[in-house]
MIMARRO-344093 format. One line per 3 residues: number of its first residue (from 1); their letters; for each residue y, x, z of N, C-alpha, C. Coordinates in nm, 4 decimals, m for minus. Example, Ala and Ser with C-alpha at 12.3 -4.5 7.8 and 13.67 -1.06 7.14 Angstrom:
1	AS	m0.5690:1.3190:0.7800:m0.4500:1.2300:0.7800:m0.3300:1.3200:0.7800; m0.2250:1.2850:0.7080:m0.1060:1.3670:0.7140:0.0030:1.2900:0.7870;
***
This chain:
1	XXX	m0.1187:0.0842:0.0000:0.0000:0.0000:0.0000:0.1240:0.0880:0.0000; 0.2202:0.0730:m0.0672:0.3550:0.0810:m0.0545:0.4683:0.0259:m0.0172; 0.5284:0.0740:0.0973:0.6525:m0.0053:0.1314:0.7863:0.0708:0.1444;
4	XXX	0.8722:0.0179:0.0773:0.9573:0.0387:0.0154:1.0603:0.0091:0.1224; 1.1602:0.1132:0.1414:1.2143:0.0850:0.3032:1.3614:0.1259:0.2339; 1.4973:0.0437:0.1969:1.6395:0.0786:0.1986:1.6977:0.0613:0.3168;
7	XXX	1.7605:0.1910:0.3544:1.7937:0.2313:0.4905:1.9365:0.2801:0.4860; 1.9941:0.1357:0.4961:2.1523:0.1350:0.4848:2.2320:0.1316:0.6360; 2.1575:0.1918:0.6915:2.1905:0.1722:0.8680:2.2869:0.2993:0.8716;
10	XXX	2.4288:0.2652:0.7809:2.5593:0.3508:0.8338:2.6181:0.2869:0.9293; 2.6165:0.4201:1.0030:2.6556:0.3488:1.1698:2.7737:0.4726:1.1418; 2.8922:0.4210:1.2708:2.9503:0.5597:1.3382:2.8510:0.6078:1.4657;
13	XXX	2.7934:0.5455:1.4730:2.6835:0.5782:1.6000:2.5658:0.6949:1.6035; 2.5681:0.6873:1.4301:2.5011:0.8125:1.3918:2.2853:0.7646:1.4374; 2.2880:0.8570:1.5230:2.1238:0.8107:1.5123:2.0887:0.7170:1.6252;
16	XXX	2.2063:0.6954:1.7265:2.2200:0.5690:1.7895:2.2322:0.4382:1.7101; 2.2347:0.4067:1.5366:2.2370:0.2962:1.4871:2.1253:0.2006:1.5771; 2.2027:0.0890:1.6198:2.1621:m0.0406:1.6280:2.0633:m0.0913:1.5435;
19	XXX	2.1570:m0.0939:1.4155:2.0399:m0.1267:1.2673:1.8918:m0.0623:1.2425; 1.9372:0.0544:1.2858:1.8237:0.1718:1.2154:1.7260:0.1427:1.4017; 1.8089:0.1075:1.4690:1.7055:0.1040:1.6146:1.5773:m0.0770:1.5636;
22	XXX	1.6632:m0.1494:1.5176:1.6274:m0.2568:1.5002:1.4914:m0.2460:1.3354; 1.4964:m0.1251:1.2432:1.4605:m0.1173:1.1323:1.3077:m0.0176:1.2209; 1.3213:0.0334:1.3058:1.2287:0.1001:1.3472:1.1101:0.0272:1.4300;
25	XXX	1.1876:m0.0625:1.4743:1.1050:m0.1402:1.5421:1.0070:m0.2478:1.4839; 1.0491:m0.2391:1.3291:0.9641:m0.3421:1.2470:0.8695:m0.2623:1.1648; 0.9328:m0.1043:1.1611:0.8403:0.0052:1.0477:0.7167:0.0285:1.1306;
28	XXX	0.7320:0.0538:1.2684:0.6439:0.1321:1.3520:0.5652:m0.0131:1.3671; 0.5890:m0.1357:1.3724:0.4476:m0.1969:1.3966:0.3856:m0.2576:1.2616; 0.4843:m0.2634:1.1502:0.4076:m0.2476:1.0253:0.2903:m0.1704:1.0038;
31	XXX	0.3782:m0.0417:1.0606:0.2815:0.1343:0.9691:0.0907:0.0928:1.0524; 0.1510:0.0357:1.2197:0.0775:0.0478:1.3243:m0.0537:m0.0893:1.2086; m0.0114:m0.1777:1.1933:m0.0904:m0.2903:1.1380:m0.1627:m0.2901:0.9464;
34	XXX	m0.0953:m0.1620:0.9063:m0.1134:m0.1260:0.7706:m0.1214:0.0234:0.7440; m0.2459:0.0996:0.8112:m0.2784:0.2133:0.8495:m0.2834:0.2708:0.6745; m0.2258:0.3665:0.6546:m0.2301:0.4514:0.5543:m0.1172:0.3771:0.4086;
37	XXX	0.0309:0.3485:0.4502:0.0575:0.2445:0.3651:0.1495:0.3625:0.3455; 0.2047:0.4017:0.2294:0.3120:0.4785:0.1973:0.4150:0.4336:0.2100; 0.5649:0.5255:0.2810:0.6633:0.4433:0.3106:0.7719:0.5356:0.1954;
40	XXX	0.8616:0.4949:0.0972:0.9455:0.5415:0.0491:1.0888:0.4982:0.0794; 1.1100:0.6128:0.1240:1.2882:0.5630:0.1944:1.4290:0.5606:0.0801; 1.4765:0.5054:0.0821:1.6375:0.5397:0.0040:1.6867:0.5235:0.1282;
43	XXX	1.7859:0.6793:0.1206:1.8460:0.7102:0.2171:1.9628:0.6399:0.2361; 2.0889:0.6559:0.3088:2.1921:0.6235:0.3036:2.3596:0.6853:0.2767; 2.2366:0.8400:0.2133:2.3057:0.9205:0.1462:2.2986:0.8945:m0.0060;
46	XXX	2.1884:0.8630:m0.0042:2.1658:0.8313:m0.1811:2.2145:0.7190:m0.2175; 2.2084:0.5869:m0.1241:2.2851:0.4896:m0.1369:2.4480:0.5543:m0.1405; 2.4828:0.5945:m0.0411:2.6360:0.6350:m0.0516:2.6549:0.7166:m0.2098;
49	XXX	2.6038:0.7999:m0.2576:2.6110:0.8867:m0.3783:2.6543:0.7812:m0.5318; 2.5544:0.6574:m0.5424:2.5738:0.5733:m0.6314:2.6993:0.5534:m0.6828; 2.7033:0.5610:m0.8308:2.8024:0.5361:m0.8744:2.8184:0.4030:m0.8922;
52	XXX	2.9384:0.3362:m0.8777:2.9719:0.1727:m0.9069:2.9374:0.1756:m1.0787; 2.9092:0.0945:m1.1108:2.9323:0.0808:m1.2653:3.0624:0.0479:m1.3201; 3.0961:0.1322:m1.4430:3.1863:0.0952:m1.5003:3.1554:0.0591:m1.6376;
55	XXX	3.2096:m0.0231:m1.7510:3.2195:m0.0906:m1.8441:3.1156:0.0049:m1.9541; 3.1746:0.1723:m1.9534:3.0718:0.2243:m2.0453:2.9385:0.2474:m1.9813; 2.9130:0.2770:m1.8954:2.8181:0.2507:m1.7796:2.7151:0.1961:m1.8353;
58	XXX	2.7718:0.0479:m1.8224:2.6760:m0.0996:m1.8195:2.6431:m0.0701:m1.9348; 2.7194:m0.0490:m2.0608:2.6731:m0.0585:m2.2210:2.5362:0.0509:m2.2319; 2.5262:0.1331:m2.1925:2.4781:0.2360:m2.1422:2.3495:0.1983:m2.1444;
61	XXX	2.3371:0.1207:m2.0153:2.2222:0.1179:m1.9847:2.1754:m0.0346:m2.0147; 2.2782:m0.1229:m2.1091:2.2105:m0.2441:m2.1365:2.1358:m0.2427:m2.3142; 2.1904:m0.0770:m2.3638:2.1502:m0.0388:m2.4873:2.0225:0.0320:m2.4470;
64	XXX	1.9861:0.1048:m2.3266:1.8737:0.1421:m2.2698:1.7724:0.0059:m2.2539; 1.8320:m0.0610:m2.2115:1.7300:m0.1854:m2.1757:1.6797:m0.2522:m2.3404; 1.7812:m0.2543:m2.3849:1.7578:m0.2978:m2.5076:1.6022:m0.3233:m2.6186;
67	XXX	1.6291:m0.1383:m2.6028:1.5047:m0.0922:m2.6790:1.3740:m0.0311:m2.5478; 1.4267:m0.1079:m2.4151:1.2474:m0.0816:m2.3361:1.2657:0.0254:m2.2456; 1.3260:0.1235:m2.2935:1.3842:0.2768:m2.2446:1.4007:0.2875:m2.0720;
70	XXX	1.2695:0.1780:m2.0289:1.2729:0.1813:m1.8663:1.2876:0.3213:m1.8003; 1.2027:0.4064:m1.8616:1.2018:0.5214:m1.7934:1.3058:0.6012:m1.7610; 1.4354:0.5658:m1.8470:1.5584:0.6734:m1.8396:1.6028:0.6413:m1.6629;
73	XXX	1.6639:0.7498:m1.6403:1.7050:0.7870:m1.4740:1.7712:0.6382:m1.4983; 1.8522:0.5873:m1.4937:1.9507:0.5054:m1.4170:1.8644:0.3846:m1.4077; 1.7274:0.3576:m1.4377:1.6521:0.2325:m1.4077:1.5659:0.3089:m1.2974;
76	XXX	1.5422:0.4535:m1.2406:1.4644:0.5016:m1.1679:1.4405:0.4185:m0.9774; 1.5941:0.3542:m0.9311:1.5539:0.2667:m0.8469:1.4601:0.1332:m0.8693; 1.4847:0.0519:m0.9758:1.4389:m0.0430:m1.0117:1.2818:m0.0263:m1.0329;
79	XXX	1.2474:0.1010:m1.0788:1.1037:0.1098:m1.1166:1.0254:0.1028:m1.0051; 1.1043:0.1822:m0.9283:1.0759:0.1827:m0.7409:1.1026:0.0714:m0.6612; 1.1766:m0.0026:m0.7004:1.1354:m0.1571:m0.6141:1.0476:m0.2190:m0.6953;
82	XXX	1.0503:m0.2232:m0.8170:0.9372:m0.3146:m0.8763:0.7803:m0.2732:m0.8257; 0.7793:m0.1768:m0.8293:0.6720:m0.0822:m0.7947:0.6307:m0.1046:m0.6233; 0.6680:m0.1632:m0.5475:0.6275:m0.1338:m0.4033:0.5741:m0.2762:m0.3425;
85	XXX	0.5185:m0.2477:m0.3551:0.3990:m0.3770:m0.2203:0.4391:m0.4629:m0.1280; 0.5639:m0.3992:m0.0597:0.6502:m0.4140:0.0470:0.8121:m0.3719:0.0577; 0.8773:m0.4733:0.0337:1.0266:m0.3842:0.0721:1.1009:m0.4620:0.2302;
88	XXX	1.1487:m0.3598:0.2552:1.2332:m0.3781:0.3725:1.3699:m0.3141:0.3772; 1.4497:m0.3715:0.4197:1.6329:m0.3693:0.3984:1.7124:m0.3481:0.5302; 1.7424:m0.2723:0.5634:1.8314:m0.2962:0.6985:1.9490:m0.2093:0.6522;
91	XXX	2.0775:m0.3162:0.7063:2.1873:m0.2706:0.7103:2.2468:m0.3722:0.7792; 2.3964:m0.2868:0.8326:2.4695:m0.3409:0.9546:2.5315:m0.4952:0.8543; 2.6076:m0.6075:0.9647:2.6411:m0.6762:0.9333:2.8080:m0.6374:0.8924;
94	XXX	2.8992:m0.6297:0.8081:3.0036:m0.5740:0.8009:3.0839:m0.7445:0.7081; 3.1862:m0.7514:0.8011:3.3059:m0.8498:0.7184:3.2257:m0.9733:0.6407; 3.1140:m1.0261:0.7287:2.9715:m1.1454:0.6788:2.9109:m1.1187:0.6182;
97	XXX	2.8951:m0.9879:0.5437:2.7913:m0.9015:0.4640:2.7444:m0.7902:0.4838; 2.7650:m0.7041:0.4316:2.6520:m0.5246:0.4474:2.7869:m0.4499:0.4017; 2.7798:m0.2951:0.4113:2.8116:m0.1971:0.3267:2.8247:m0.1882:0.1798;
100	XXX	2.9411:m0.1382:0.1479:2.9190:m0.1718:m0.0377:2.8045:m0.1089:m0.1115; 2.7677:0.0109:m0.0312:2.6820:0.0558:m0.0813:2.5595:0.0272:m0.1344; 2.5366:m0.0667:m0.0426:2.4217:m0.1841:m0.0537:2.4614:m0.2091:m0.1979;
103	XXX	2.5273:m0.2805:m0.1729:2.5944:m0.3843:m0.2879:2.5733:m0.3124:m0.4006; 2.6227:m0.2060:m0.4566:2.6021:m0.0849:m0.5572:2.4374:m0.0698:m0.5573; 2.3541:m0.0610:m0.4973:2.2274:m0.0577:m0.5056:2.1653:m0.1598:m0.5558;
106	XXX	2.1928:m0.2857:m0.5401:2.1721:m0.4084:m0.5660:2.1943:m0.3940:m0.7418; 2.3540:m0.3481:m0.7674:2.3178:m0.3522:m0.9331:2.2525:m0.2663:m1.0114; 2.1860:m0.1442:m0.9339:2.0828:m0.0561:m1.0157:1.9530:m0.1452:m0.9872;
109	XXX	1.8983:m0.2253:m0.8996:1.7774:m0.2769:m0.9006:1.7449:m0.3954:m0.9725; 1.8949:m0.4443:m0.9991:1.9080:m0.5760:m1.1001:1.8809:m0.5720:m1.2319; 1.7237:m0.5292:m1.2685:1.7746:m0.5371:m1.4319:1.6811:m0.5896:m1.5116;
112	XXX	1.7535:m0.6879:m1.5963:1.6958:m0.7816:m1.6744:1.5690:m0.7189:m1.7230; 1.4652:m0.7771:m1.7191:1.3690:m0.6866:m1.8505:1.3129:m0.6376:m1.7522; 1.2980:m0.5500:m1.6334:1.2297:m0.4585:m1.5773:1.1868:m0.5113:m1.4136;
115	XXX	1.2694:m0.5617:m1.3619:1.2696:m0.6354:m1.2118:1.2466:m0.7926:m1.2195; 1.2996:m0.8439:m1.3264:1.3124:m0.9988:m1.3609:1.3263:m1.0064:m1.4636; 1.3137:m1.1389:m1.5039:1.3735:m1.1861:m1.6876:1.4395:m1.3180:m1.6349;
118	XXX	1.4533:m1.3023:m1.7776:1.4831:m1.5086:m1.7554:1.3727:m1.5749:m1.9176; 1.3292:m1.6829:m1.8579:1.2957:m1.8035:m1.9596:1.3844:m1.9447:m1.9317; 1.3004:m2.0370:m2.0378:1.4347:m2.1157:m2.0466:1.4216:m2.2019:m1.9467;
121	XXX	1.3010:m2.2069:m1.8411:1.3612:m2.3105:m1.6942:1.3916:m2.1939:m1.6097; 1.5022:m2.0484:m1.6623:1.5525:m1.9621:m1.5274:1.4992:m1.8445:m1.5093; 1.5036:m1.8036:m1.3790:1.4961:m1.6348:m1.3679:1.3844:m1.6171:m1.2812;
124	XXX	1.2863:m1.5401:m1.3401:1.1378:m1.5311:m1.3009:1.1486:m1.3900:m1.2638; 1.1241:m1.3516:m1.1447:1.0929:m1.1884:m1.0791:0.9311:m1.1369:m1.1292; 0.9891:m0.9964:m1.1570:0.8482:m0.9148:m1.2336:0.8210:m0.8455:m1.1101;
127	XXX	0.9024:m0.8343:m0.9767:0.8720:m0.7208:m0.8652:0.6626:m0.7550:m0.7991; 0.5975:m0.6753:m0.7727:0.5673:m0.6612:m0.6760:0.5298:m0.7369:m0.5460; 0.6305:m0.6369:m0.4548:0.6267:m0.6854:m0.3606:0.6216:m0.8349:m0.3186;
130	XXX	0.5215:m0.9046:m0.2095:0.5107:m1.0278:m0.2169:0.6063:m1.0837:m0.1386; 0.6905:m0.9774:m0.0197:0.7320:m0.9557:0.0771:0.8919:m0.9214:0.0958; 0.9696:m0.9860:0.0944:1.1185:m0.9189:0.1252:1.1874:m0.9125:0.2572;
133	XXX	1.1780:m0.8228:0.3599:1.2634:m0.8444:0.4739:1.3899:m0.7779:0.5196; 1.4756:m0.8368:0.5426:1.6136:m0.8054:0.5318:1.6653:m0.8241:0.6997; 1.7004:m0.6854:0.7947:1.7385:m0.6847:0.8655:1.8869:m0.6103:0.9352;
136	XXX	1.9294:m0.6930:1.0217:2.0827:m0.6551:0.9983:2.1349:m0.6457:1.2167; 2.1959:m0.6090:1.1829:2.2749:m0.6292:1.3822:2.4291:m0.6245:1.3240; 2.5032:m0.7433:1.4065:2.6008:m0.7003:1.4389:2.6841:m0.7331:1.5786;
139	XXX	2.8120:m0.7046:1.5831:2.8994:m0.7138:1.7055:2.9369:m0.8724:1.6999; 2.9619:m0.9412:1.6185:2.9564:m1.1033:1.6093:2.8314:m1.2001:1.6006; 2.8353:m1.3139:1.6094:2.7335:m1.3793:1.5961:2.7230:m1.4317:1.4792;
142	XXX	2.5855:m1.4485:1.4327:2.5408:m1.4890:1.2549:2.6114:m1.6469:1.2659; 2.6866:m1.6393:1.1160:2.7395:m1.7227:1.0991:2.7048:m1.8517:0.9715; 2.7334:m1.9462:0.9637:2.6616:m2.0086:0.8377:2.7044:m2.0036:0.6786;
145	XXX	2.8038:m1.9357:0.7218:2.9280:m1.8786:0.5805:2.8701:m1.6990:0.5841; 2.7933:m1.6493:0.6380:2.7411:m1.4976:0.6224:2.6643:m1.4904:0.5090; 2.7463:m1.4093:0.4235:2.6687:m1.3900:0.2711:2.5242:m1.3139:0.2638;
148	XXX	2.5546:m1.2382:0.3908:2.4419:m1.0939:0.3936:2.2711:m1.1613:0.3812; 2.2698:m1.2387:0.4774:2.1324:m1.2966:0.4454:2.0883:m1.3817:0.3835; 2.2006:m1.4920:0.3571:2.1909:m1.5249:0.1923:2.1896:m1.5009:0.0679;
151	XXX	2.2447:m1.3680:0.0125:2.2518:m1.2754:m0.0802:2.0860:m1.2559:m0.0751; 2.0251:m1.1723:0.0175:1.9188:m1.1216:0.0161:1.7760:m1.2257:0.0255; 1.8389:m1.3591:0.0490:1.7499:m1.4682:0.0272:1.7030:m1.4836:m0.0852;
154	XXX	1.8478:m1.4981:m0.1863:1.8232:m1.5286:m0.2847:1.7559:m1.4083:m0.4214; 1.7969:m1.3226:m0.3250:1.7465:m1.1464:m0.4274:1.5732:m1.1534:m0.4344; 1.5479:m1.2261:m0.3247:1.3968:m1.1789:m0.2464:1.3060:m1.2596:m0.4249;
157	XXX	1.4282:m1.4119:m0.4400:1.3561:m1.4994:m0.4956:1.3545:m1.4313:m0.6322; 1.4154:m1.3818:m0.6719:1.5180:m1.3351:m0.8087:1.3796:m1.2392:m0.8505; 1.3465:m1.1551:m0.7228:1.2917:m1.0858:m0.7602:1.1441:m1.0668:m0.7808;
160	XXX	1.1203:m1.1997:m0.7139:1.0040:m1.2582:m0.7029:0.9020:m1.2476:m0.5962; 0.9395:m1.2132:m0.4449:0.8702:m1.2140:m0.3470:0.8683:m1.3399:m0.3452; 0.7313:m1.3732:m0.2729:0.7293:m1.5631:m0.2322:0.7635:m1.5578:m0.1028;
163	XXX	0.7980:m1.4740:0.0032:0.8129:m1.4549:0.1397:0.9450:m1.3781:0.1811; 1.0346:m1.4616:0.2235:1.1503:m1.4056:0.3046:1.1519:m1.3806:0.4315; 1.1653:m1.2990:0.4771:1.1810:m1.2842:0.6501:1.3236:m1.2380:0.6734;
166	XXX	1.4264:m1.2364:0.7971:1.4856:m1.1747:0.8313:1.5047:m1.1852:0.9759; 1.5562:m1.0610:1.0292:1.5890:m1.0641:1.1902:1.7340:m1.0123:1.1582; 1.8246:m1.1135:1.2748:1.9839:m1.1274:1.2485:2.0284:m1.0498:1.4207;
169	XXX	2.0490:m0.9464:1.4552:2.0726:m0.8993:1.6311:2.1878:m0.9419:1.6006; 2.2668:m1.0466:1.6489:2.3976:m1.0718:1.6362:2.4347:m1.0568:1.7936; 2.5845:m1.1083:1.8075:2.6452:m1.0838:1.9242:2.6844:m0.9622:2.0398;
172	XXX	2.6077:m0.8515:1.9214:2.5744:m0.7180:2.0407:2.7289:m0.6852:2.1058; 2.8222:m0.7066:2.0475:2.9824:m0.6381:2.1225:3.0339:m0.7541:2.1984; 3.0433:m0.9123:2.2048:3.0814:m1.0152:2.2621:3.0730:m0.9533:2.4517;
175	XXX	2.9859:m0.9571:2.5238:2.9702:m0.9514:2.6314:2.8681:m0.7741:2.6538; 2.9412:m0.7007:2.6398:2.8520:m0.5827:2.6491:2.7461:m0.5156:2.7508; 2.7565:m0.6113:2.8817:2.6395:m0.6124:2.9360:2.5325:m0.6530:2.9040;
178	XXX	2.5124:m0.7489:2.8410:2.3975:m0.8152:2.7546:2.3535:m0.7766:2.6616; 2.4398:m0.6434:2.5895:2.4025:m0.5855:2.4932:2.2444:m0.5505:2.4317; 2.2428:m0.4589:2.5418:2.0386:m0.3871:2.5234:1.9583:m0.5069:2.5337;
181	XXX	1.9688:m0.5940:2.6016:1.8467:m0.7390:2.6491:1.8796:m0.8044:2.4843; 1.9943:m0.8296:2.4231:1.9891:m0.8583:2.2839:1.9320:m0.8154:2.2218; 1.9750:m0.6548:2.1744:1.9071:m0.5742:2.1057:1.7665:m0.5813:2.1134;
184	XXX	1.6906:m0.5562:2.2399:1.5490:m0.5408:2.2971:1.4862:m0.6637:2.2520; 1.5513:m0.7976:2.2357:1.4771:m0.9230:2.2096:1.4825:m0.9325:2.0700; 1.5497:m0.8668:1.9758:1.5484:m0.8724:1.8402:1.4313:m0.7708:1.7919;
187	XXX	1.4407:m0.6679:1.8751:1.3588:m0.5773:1.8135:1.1825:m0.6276:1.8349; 1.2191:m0.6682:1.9431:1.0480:m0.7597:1.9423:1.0477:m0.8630:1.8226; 1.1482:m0.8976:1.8369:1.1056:m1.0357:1.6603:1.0568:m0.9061:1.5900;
190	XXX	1.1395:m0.8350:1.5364:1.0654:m0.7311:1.4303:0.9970:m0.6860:1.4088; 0.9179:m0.6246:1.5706:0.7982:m0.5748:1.5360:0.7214:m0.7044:1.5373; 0.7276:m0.8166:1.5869:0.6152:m0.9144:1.5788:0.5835:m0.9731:1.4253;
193	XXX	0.7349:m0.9502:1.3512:0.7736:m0.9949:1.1983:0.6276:m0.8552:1.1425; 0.6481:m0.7366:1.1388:0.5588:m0.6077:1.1067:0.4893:m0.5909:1.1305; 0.4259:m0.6818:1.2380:0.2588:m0.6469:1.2548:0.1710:m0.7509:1.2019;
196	XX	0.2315:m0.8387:1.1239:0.1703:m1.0106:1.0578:0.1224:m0.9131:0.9017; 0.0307:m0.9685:0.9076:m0.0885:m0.9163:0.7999:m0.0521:m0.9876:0.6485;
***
């Protein structure tokens, strides 16, 4: 098995991330319940590195798509999510969504022809993975206008997992004594989410 792990847990906290505390707690009882599963990380350096697309960009690589030309580098994420058994997502909750970086990652994995198509009742996912889980913490509480886990709801479908999961640690800065007992009760959803077969 392969699971496919984007690890967008930019913190100022550094290796104190919340996110990345909350992303560990779902890897380690995964790995623990799916003995010998390969884990491939995108860092959050490589995420940060991504270039945004610009106009010649896109032509670029929609003349690549064109003629099949999956293999050229700039479809090399996409081949790698299509390719994995399992993906998992954590990044902080920022302004009701994630990091742009995310976001920039999102349009290298988006590509017609290779991750998804469309026919004429819509957009059918070619991925893989059966599995999409998308986990996030923040200092506010999840809201019903928060794009972040709706975005990734709808990516999961796009892309053709039949299974969404997510764990939301919200509220961690509101009352900061309560902080860790938050944190600590989310991270049990996660690993209980990672050890389900």
């Amino acid at each position: 098995m392969k699971l496919l792990f984007v690890d967008c847990c930019i913190s100022q906290r550094g290796e104190g991330s919340r996110t990345k505390r909350l992303a560990k707690a779902y890897l380690d009882a995964f790995l623990k319940a799916h003995p010998g599963t390969e884990v491939e990380t995108v860092t959050p350096e490589a995420l940060l590195a991504l270039r945004p697309f610009d106009a010649a960009m896109l032509d670029e690589r929609d003349a690549l798509a064109t003629v099949k030309c999956w293999d050229a580098p700039v479809f090399a994420l996409a081949r790698q999510l299509r390719a994995a058994d399992a993906v998992v997502v954590a990044a902080p909750y920022w302004d009701l969504s994630f990091p742009a970086a995310l976001r920039t990652y999102i349009e290298y994995v988006s590509a017609n022809g290779l991750t998804y198509h469309y026919e004429a009742d819509g957009c059918h996912g070619d991925c893989r993975a059966e599995r999409l889980v998308y986990l996030t913490t923040g200092g506010d509480v999840e809201r019903e206008d928060s794009v972040g886990v709706a975005h990734w709801r709808q990516l999961a479908a796009m892309f053709g997992a039949k299974r969404f999961d997510y764990v939301f640690a919200g509220g961690l800065d509101l009352v900061p004594e309560r902080t860790e007992a938050l944190l600590d009760a989310q991270c049990t959803l996660a690993a209980t989410l990672g050890a389900e077969a």
